[in-house]
N, C-alpha and C positions, 0 to 999 in steps of 0.2 A: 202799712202803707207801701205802697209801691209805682214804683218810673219806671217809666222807660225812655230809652234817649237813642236818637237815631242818628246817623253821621248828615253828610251833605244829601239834601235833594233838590233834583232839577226837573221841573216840565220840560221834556225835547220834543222834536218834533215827531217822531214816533208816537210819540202817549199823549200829545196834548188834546186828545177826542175825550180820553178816556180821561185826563182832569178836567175836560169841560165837560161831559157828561156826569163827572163825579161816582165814573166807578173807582171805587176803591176795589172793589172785592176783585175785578180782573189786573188791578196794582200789588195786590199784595196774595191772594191767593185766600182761601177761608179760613185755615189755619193760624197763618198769621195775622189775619185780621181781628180774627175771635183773639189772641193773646193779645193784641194790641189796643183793643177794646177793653180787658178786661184788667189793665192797668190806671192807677187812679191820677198819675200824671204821667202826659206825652209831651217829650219837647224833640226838634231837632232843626235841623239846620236849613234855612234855606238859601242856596248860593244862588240865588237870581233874583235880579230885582224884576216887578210885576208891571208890565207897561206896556203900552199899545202904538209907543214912539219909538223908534232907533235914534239911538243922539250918540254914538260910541265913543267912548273916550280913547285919547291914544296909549296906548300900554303896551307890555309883552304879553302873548297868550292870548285868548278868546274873551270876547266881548259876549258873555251871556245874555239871553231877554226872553221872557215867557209872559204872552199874551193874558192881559187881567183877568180874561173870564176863566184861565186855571184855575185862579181861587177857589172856584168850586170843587175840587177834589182835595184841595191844601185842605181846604174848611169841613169836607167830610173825613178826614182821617182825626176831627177833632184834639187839634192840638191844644195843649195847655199854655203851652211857650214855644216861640219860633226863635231861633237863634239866627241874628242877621250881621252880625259882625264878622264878617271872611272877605274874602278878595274879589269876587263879582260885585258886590252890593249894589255897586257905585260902575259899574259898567257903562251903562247909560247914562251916566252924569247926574245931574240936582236933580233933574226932574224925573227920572227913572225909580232914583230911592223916595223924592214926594210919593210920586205914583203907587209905589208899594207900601209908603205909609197909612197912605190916605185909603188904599185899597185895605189892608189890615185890618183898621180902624172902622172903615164902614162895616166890615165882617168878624168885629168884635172878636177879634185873634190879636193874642199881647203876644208882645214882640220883644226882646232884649238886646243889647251892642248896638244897636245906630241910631243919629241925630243930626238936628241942625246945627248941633255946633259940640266939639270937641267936653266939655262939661256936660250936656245930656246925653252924648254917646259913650259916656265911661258910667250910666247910673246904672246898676245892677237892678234886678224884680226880687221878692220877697214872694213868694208862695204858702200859702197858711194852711191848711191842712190835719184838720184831728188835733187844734190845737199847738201843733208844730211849725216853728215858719223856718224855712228852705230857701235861702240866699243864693242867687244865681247867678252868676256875672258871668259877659262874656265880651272877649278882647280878641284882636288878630296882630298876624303880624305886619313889619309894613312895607305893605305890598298895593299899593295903587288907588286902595280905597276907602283912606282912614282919613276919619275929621281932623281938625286943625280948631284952632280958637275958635274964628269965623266963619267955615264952610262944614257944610255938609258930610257925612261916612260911617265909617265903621268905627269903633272903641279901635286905639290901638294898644298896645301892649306896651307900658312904660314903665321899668323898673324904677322910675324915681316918682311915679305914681299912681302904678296899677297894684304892687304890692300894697299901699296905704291901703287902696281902695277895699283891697280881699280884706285884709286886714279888721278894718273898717265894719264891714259886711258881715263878718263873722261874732264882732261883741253885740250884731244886734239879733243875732237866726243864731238856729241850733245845729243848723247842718248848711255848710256851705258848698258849692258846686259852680268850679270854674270849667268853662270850653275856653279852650286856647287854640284858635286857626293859625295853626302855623305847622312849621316841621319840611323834609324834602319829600315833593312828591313820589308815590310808588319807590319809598324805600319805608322797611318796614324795623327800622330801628331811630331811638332818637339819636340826634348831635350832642359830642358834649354838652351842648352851648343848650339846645332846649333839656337835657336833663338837669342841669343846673338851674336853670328858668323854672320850671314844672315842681321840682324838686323845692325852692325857696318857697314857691306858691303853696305848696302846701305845708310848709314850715309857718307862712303866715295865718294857717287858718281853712285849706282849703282839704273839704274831705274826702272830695272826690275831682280829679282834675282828667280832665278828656280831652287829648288834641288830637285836632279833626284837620281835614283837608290833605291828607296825603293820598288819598283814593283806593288804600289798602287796610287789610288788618297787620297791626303792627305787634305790638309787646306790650306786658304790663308791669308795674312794679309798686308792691304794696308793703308800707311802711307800719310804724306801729299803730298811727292815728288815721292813717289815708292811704288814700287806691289812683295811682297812677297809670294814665293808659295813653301809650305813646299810638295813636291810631287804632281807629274802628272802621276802617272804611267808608264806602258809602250808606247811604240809607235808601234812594231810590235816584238814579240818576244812567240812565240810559243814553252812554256817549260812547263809548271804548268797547273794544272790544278783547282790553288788554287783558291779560290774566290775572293782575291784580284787582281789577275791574269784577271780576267773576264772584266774590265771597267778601261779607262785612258780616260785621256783628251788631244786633240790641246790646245797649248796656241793661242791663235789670237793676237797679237798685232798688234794696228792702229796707224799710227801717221801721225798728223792735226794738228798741233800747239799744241802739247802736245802729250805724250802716252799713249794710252785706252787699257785696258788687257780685252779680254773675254775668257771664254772659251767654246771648241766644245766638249761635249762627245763624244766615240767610245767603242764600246765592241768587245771584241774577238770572231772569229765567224771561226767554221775549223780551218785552218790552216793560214788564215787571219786577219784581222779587219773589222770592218764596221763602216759607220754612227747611230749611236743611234739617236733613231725617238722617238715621241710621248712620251708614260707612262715612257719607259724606259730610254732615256732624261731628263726628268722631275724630275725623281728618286734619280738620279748620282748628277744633280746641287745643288736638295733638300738636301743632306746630305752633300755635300761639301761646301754648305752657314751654314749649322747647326755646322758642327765643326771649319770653321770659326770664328763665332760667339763663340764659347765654350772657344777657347783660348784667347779669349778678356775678361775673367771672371778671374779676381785676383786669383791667385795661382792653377788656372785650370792646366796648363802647369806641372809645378812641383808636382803634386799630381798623374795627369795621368801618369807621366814618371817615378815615383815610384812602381806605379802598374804593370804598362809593365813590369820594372825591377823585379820586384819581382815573376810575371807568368813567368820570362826566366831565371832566373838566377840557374836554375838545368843544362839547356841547353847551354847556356852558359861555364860552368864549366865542363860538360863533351866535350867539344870541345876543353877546356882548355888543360886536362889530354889527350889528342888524344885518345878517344873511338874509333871514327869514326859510320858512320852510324850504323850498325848492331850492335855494344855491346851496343850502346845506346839505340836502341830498346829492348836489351834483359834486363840491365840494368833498364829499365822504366818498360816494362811489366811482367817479369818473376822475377826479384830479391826486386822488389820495392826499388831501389836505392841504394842499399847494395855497390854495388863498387863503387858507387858517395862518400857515406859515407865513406868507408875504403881510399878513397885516400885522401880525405879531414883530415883526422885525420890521414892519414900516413904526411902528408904535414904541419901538425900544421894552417891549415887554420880554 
């Protein structure tokens, strides 16, 4: 048997003809379609909820929304599982995430991580397969669009009871598999704090653990019973033009009397993806076994994640004080930080 699992995708406005026309083949190229095809489960992520209303909620960062008749190219790439637990879900508010329920649901596409209420958005799927059944949960971090008892979101991620739940999950399947939405975006190692998280996750049971939403390929780290993967990038989501942006990976999981994780590169290519071939193949794996390798080095982890901190933490802070895009650029380049400074010592920080 064989998965495949793809990072975040987004209908933009660039491609959304081409998810309403439901070409896939000018989305993915023939190569990767034929592999993708010829896998017996597809799951991946989708970070937009599907709705023909703007109702945006107030947040940091971009209020995603992709018109419902993309369903038709979501629904040709033949998903087995859509993973909706991340941080757009809930963009558009109650009636965004109905919208994309109800659209699912008429299109006969299962869905994992969100609900009407905090108890149906933590229930995992069970996948059965050749007699095997494949435990899936999927939780985020919290960030803007995670249920509560009574409202509407995403699974959050709750160590005093997302662990039960993997836990849980595991004494009923043979093979469990957690997506964890979280981690810093476009950095391509984890925090202490999520390798410790990732790390318990699969001490309770999880065989393969994927966290997604950093928008990069990140590192991996594989223990005796389980395969840790701090970032895969995207899967199809045409916004940036950043360099992290450029290259993700398929997870391939194999299972034979045990579970084998590879991975497929792909880079961005128009308004699409492609299979990555030859040099540039070759390139993506080599760096992603090298930072593998790097956080296997005693206090690697905690030194790199000091540094990051310290190159963002201007950025950070003026997102604190809501600048917003433009004072922050004026801010950064015209005042050299002069109002970072005055609010900071108006704040007593």
């Amino acid at each position: 048997m064989q998965l495949l699992i793809g990072g975040d995708l987004v209908p933009t406005q660039s491609n959304i003809d081409l998810f309403k026309n439901a070409d896939i083949t000018a989305l993915l190229g023939d190569e990767l379609l034929s592999l993708w095809n010829a896998a017996d489960i597809r799951i991946f992520n989708l970070e937009v909820p599907l709705t023909d209303k703007e109702n945006p909620i107030a947040k940091c960062g971009l209020n995603l929304i992709a018109p419902i008749c993309t369903v038709k190219g979501i629904k040709a790439l033949n998903p087995t599982l859509l993973v909706l637990a991340n941080n757009h879900i809930l963009d558009q508010g109650a009636q965004g995430l109905k919208s994309t329920k109800d659209t699912l649901n008429k299109n006969e596409i299962l869905f994992v991580g969100i609900g009407d209420t905090l108890f149906e958005a933590s229930k995992p799927q069970i996948l059965q397969r050749d007699g095997l059944k494949i435990g899936v949960y999927a939780c985020a971090e919290h960030e803007f669009t995670i249920a509560t008892e009574n409202t509407p979101g995403a699974n959050p991620f709750d160590p005093l009871e997302s662990l039960d739940h993997i836990q849980s999950l595991k004494a009923g399947s043979d093979y469990v598999i957690v997506l964890y939405h979280g981690g810093k975006e476009h950095y391509r190692y984890p925090s202490p704090y999520l390798q410790k998280v990732c790390r318990k996750i699969a001490e309770k049971g999880a065989d393969l653990v994927i966290c997604q939403h950093s928008h990069c390929i990140g590192c991996f780290e594989k223990g005796d019973r389980s395969t840790i993967v701090y970032g895969q990038g995207n899967f199809l989501f045409d916004h940036s033009k950043s360099e992290f942006w450029k290259t993700s990976l398929l997870i391939k999981v194999s299972i034979n009397d045990g579970l084998c994780v590879n991975y497929i590169p792909i880079v961005k290519k128009g308004k699409g993806v492609r299979l990555a071939t030859g040099q540039a193949a070759e390139d993506i794996l080599s760096a992603f076994q090298q930072r593998s390798d790097e956080i296997l080095q005693d206090n690697f982890v905690e030194q790199q994640y000091q540094k990051f901190a310290q190159e963002n933490i201007q950025s950070y802070l003026r997102r604190f004080f809501g600048f917003g895009k433009w004072l922050s650029r004026i801010d950064r380049r015209l005042l050299n930080g002069m109002l970072l400074k005055k609010n900071i010592i108006k704040n007593n920080y």
